[in-house]
C-alpha positions in Angstrom: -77.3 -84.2 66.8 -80.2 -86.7 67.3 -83.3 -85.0 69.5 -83.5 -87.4 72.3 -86.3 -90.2 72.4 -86.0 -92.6 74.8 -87.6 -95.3 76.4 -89.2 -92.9 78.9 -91.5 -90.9 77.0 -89.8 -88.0 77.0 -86.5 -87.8 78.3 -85.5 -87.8 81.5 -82.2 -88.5 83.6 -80.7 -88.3 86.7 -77.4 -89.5 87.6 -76.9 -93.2 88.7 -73.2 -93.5 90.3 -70.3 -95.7 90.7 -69.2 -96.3 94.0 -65.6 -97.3 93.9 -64.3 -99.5 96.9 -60.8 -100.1 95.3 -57.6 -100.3 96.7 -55.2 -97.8 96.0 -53.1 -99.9 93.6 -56.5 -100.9 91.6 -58.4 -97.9 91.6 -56.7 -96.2 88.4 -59.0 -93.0 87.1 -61.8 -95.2 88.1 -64.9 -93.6 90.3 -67.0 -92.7 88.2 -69.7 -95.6 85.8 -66.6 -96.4 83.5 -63.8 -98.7 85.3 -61.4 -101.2 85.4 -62.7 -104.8 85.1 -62.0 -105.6 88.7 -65.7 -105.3 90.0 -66.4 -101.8 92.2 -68.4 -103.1 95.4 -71.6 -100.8 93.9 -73.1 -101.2 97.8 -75.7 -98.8 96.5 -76.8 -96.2 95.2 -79.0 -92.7 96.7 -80.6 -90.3 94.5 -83.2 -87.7 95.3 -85.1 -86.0 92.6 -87.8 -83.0 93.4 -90.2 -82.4 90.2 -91.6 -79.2 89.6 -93.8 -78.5 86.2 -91.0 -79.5 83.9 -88.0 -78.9 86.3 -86.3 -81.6 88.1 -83.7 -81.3 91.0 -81.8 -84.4 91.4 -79.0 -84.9 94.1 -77.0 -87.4 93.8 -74.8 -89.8 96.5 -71.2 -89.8 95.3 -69.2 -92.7 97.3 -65.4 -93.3 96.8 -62.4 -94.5 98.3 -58.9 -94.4 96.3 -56.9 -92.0 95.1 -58.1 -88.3 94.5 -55.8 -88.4 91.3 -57.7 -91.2 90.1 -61.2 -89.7 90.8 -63.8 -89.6 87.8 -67.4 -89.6 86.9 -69.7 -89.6 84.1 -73.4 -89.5 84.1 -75.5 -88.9 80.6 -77.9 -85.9 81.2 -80.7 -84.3 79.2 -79.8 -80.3 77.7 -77.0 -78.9 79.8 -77.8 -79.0 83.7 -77.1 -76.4 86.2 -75.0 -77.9 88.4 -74.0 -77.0 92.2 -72.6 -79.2 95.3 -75.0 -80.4 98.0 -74.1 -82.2 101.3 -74.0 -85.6 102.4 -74.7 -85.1 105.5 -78.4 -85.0 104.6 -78.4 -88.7 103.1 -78.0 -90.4 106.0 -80.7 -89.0 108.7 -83.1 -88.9 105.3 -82.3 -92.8 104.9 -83.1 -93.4 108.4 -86.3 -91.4 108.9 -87.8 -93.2 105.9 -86.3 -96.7 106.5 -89.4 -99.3 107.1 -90.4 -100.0 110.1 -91.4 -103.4 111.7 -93.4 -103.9 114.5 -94.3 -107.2 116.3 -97.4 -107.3 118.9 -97.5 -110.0 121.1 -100.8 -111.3 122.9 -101.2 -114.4 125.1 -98.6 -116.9 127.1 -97.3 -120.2 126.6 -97.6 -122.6 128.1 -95.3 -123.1 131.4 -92.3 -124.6 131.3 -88.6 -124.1 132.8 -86.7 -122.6 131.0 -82.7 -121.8 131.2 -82.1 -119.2 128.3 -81.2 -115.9 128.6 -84.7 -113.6 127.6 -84.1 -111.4 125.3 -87.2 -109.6 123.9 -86.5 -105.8 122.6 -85.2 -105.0 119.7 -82.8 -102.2 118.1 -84.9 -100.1 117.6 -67.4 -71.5 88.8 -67.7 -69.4 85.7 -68.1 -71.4 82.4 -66.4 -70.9 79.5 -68.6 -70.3 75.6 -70.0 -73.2 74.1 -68.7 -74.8 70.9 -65.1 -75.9 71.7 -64.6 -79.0 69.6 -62.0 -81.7 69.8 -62.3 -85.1 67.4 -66.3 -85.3 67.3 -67.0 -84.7 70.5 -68.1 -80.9 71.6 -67.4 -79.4 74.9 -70.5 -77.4 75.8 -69.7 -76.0 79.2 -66.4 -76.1 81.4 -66.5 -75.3 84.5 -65.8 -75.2 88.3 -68.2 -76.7 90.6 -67.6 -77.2 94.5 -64.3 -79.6 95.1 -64.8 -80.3 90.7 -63.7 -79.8 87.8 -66.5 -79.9 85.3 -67.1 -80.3 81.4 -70.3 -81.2 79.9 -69.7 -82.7 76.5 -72.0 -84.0 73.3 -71.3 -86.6 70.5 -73.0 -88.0 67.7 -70.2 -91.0 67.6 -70.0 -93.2 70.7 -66.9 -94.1 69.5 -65.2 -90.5 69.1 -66.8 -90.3 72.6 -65.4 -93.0 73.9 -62.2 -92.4 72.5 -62.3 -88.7 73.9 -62.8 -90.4 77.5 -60.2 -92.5 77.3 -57.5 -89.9 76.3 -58.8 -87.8 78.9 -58.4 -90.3 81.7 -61.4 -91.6 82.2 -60.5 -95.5 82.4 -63.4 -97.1 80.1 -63.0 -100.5 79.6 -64.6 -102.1 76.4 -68.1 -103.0 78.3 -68.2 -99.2 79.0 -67.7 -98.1 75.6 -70.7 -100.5 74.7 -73.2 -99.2 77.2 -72.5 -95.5 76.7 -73.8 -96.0 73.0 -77.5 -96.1 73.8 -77.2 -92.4 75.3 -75.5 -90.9 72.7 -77.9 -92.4 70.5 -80.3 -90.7 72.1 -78.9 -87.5 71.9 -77.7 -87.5 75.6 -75.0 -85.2 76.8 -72.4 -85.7 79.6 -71.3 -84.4 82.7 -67.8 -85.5 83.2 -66.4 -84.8 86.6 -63.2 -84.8 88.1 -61.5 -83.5 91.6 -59.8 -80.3 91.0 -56.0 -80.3 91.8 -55.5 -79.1 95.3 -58.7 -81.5 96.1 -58.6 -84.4 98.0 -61.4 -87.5 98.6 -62.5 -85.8 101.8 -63.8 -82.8 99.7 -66.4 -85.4 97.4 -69.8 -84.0 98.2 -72.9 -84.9 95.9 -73.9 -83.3 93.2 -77.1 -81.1 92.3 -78.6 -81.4 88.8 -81.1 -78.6 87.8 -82.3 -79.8 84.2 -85.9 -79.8 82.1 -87.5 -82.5 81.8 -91.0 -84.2 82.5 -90.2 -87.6 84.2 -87.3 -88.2 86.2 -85.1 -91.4 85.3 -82.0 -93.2 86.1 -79.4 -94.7 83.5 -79.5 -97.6 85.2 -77.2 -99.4 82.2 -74.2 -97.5 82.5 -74.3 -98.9 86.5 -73.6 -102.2 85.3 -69.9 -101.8 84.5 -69.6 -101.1 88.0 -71.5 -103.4 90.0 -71.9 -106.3 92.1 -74.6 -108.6 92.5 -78.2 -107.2 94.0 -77.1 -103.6 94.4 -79.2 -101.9 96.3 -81.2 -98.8 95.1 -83.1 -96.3 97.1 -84.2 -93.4 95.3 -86.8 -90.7 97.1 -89.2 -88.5 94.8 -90.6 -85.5 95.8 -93.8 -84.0 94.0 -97.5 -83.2 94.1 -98.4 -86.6 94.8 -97.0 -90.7 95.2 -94.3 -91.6 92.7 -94.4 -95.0 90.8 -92.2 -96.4 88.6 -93.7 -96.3 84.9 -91.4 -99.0 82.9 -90.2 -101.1 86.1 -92.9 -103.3 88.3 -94.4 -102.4 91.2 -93.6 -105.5 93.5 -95.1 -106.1 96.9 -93.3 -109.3 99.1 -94.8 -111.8 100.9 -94.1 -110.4 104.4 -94.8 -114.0 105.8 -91.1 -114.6 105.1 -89.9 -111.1 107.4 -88.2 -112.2 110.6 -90.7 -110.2 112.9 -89.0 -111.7 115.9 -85.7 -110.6 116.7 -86.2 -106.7 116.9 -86.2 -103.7 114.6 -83.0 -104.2 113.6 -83.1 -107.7 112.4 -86.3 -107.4 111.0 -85.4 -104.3 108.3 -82.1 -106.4 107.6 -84.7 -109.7 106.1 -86.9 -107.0 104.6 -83.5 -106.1 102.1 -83.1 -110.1 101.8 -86.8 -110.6 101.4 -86.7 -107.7 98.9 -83.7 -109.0 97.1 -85.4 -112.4 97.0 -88.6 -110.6 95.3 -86.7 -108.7 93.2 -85.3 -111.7 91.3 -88.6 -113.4 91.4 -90.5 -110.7 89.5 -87.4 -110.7 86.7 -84.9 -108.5 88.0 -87.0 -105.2 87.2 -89.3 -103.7 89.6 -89.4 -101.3 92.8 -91.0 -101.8 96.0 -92.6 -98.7 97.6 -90.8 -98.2 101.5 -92.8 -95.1 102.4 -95.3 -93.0 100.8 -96.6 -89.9 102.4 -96.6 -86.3 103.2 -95.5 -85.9 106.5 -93.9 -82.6 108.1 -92.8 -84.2 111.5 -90.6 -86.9 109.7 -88.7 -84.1 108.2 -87.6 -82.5 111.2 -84.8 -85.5 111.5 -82.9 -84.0 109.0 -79.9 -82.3 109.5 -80.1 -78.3 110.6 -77.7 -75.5 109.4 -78.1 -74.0 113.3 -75.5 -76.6 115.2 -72.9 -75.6 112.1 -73.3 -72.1 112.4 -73.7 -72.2 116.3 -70.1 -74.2 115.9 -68.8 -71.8 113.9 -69.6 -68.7 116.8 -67.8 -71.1 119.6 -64.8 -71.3 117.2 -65.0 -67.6 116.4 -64.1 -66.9 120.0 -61.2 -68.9 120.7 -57.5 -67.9 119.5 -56.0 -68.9 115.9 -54.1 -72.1 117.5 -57.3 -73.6 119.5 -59.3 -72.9 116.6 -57.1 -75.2 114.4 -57.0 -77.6 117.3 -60.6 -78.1 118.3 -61.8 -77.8 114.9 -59.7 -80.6 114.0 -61.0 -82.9 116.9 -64.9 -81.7 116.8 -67.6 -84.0 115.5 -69.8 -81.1 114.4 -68.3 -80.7 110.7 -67.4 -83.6 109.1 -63.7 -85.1 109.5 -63.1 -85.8 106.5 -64.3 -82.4 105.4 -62.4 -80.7 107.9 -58.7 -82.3 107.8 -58.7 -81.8 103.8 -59.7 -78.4 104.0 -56.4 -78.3 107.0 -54.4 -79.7 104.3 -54.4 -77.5 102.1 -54.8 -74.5 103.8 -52.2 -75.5 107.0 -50.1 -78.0 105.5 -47.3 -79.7 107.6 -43.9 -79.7 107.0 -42.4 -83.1 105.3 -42.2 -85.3 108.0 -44.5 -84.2 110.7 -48.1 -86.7 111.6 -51.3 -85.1 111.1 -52.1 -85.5 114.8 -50.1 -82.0 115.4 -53.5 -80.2 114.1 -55.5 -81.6 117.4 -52.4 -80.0 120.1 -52.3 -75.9 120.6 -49.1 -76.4 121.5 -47.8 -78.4 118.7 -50.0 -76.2 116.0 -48.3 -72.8 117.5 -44.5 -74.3 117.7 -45.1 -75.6 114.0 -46.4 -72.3 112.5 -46.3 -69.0 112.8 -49.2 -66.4 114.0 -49.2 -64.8 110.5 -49.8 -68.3 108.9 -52.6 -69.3 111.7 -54.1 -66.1 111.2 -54.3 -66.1 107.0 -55.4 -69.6 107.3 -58.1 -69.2 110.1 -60.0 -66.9 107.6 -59.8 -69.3 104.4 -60.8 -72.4 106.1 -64.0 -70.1 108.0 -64.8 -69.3 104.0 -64.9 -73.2 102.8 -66.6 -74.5 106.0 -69.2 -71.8 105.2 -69.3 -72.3 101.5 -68.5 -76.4 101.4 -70.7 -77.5 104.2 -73.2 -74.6 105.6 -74.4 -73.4 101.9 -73.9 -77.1 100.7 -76.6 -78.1 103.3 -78.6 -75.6 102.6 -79.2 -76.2 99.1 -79.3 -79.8 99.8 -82.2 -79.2 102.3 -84.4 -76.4 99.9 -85.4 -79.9 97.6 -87.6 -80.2 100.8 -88.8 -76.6 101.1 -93.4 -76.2 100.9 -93.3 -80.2 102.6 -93.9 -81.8 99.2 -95.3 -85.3 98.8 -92.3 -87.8 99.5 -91.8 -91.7 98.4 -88.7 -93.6 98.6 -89.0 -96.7 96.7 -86.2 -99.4 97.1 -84.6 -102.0 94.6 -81.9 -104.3 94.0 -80.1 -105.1 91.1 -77.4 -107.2 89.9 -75.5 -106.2 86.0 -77.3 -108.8 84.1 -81.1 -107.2 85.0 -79.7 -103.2 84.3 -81.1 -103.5 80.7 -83.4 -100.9 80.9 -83.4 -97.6 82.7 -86.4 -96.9 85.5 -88.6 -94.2 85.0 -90.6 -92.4 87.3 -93.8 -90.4 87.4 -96.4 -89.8 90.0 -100.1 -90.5 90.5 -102.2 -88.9 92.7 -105.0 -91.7 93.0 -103.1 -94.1 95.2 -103.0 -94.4 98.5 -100.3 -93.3 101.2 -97.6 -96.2 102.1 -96.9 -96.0 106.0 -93.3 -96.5 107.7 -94.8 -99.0 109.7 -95.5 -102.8 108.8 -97.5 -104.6 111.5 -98.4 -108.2 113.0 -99.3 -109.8 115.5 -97.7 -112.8 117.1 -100.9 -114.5 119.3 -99.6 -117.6 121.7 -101.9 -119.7 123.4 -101.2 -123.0 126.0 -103.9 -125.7 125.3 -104.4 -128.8 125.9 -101.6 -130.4 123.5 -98.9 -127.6 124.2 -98.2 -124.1 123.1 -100.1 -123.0 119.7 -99.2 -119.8 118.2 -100.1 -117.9 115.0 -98.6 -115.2 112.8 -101.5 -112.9 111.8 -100.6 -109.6 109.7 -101.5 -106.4 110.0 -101.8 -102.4 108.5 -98.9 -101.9 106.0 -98.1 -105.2 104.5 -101.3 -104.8 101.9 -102.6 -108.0 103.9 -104.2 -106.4 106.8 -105.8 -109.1 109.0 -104.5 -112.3 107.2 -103.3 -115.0 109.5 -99.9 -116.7 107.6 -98.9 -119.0 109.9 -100.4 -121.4 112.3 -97.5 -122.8 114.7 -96.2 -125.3 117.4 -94.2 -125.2 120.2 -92.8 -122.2 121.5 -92.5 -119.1 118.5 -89.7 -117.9 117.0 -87.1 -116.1 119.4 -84.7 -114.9 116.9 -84.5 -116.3 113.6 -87.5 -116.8 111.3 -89.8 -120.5 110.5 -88.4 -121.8 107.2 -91.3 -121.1 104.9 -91.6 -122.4 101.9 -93.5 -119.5 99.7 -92.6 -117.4 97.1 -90.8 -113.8 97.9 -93.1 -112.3 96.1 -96.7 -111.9 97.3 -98.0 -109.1 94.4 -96.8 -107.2 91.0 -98.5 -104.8 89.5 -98.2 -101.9 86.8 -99.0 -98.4 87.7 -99.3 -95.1 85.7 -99.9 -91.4 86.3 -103.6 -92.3 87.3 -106.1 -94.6 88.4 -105.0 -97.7 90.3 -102.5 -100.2 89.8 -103.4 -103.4 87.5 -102.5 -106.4 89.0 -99.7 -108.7 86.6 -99.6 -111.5 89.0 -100.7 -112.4 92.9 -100.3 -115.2 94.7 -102.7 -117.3 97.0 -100.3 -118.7 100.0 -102.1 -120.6 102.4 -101.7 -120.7 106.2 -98.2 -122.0 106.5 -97.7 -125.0 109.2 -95.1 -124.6 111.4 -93.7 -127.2 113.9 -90.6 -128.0 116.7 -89.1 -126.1 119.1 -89.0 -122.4 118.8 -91.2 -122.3 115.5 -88.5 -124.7 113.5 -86.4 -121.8 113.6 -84.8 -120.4 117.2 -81.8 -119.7 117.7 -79.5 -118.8 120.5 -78.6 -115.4 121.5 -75.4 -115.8 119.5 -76.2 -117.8 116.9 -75.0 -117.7 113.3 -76.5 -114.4 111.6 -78.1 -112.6 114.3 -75.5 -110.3 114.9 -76.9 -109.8 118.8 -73.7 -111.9 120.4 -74.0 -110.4 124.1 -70.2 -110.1 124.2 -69.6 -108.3 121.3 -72.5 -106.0 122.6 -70.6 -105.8 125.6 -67.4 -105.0 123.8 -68.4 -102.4 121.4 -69.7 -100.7 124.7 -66.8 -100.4 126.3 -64.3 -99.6 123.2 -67.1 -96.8 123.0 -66.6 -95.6 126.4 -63.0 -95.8 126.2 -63.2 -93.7 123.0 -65.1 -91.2 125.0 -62.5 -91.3 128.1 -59.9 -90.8 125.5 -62.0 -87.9 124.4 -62.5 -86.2 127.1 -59.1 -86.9 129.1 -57.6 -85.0 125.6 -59.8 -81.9 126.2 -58.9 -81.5 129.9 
């Protein structure tokens, strides 16, 4: 077999993954990059990679909805990885603690004037078996059992016997897919082909951890494009000695005169994925914007701990077998969808009888019998320990001696996943800060209100005024301005600072008529702040809780 050379220097891979949105009837074998040809809603993709010398950790989001029968997953990988399960319960505080943040400060008044609107000001904020098995050109290297998977890592030298071995083994690759998996074997890739094991269902998916060797870590960013929709969002975090850059991919900065800064955190990080999007496709389809940069131990402690787990798994310990069952089943400590398929197959019901029988003592006592309650109580404590406490923990140890941490943030549509991103790090730039600021500055003069947009530390334009305005400011939806999305690109490398491809010279924008040209009322189209649905959500929240709490009494 063909040594790997790729277009990274030397090789380097981490799993980029198929999120499959299908309905039941379309989603045959298809989860994993090689599908049917009805488009998988891709919504994104989350991958973290930790490099150490020549090691890299990767772990790696793995969405899905359909069938656990049609479940499956490929990813080309250098060598043969060692592979375990993580959690992903730690992708979603992670994405929140190093999401951008947007801050508007406001300074002087307009001028008076009545006014009949409602004011609205804040914002939101197993063991494997010898190598060598071989079955028509295609070698099975490893096979083994890995979390809620069943696993085989496989080599070819013919993309077609490959192929052909995929297909036969029931993973649905449609004609693009046997095109784009050619590259890699070329290369001298293998695979990690992954499917659920028999008496595992969807709720049991948790990502996957890939130890491997290699210098630079990079995602197969073609195979993706079998998969996905238009601008597909990518967030991918690096951990290491120093920032991370992408080495093949441009380094794009937007023009953050086009944010909406006036609506409130929420609004604002929603235009920074448009403005991103926007930037994305204005710099070719191939670059990465840097979110955060920075080594910061108080931003960790958002992620999720091990201790409200374990402490849930002492209250459990002293309650009886069928109030175990029960309460486990309605907690919102472990995961749901964790918990009810590890219920299944330990506890399962009789033909005929609704799943809400797992959430009454009562009904969980008449339906089975001590001895059962008692045998299962002790397997499903062993794969809540296992499945989600050790799954954490592992997740959480890429984190362990607070390592320099960048998230960098894309979107891509098929036609631009042409090349896979590679990434390195360089420990001459500068730290990237959560925050982006501004400052909005009103004034009442003697021909009406007057404002200006002037921005501030984190948008790479500290103290450049962008917009000179009339009227009142913008309330809720941003000025039309007509400049490009994309203020800067640059290349970077593993040292030294970035050379500058292209930058762009915007002038003040002039804004005019009521609101900045671009208010909006409280419920107008796209702001997603209508006061009654605010109002309603509440209350179907609070009645949820009632609910909640009227079922515990």
């Amino acid at each position: 077999m063909n040594h790997i050379k790729s277009t990274c220097r030397l090789t380097v891979v981490l799993a980029s993954v198929a999120v499959a949105l299908l309905s039941a009837q379309e989603a045959a074998a298809c989860g994993g990059f090689f599908c049917q040809l009805i488009p998988i809603d891709q919504a994104g993709e989350q991958i973290i990679f930790r490099q150490e010398g020549d090691q890299v950790t990767a772990v790696v989001l793995i969405q899905y909805e359909g069938e656990a029968e049609d479940f499956s997953w490929v990813v080309p990988v250098p060598g043969i990885p060692q592979l375990s399960t993580g959690s992903d319960l730690l992708f979603a505080p992670l994405e929140l603690a190093t999401r951008p943040q947007f801050v508007l400060e406001t300074t002087g008044a307009a001028c008076p004037q009545p006014r009949n609107d409602l004011d609205f000001t804040g914002g939101f904020g197993g063991p494997s078996v010898a190598p060598g098995a071989e079955d028509d050109g295609v070698d099975i290297l490893e096979t083994l059992a890995v979390g809620p998977f069943d696993v085989q890592i496989v080599s070819s030298d013919d993309a077609e016997a490959l192929a052909t071995w995929l297909a036969d083994n029931n993973y649905d690759l449609t004609d693009r897919g046997r095109e784009l998996i050619e590259p890699y074997v070329t290369e001298g890739m293998n695979f990690v082909a992954l499917k659920l094991r028999q008496d595992q269902g969807v709720g049991d998916i948790e990502p996957l951890i890939m130890h491997y060797k290699s210098d630079q870590p990079m995602i197969p960013i073609r195979l993706t494009a079998v998969a996905a929709l238009p601008d597909m969002g990518v967030i991918v975090w690096l951990l290491g000695d120093a920032r991370a850059v992408p080495i093949n991919y441009l380094h794009v900065k937007p023009n953050y005169t086009r944010l909406n800064w006036y609506a409130g955190s929420l609004s604002a990080y929603t235009s920074y994925q448009g403005l991103i999007t926007a930037a994305m496709d204005e710099a070719g389809g191939k670059g990465f914007a840097t979110d955060y940069a920075g080594r910061n131990p108080d931003l960790l402690q958002s992620l999720p701990s091990v201790d409200p787990l374990n402490a849930e798994l002492d209250r459990l310990a002293g309650l009886d077998d069928a109030n175990f069952v029960a309460q486990l089943a309605s907690n919102f400590v472990f995961p749901q969808t964790k918990t009810l398929e590890i219920l299944r197959r330990q506890l399962p019901l009789p033909a005929g009888n609704d799943e809400f029988i797992y959430q009454i003592p009562e009904l969980v006592s008449d339906v089975f019998t001590a001895e059962q309650l008692a045998s299962a109580r002790t397997a499903i404590v062993s794969e809540l320990s296992d499945g989600v406490v050790a799954a954490l923990e592992e997740s959480l140890a890429v984190f362990d001696g607070n390592p320099y941490l960048t998230r960098l943030y894309t979107t891509l549509s098929a036609e631009d996943m042409t090349l896979d991103p590679c990434f390195s790090f360089n420990p001459d730039l500068e730290d990237q800060s959560l925050e982006r600021r501004a400052t909005l500055h009103v004034a009442c003069t003697l021909t009406g209100t007057k404002w200006t947009l002037t921005l501030g530390p984190g948008t790479g334009r500290d103290g450049v005024k962008v917009i000179d305005g009339t009227n009142l400011p913008p309330s809720f939806q941003p000025p039309t301005i007509e400049q490009d999305a994309v203020w800067r690109t640059e290349t970077v490398t593993t040292s030294g600072p970035p050379s500058v491809v292209t930058q762009k010279q915007f002038g003040v924008a002039q804004v005019t008529g009521e609101n900045g040209g671009g208010g909006a009322p409280l419920c107008g189209a796209g702001t997603g702040l209508c006061g009654t649905g605010i109002l309603g959500m509440l209350g179907v929240m609070m009645l949820g809780l009632r609910l909640m709490r009227s079922r515990r009494s």
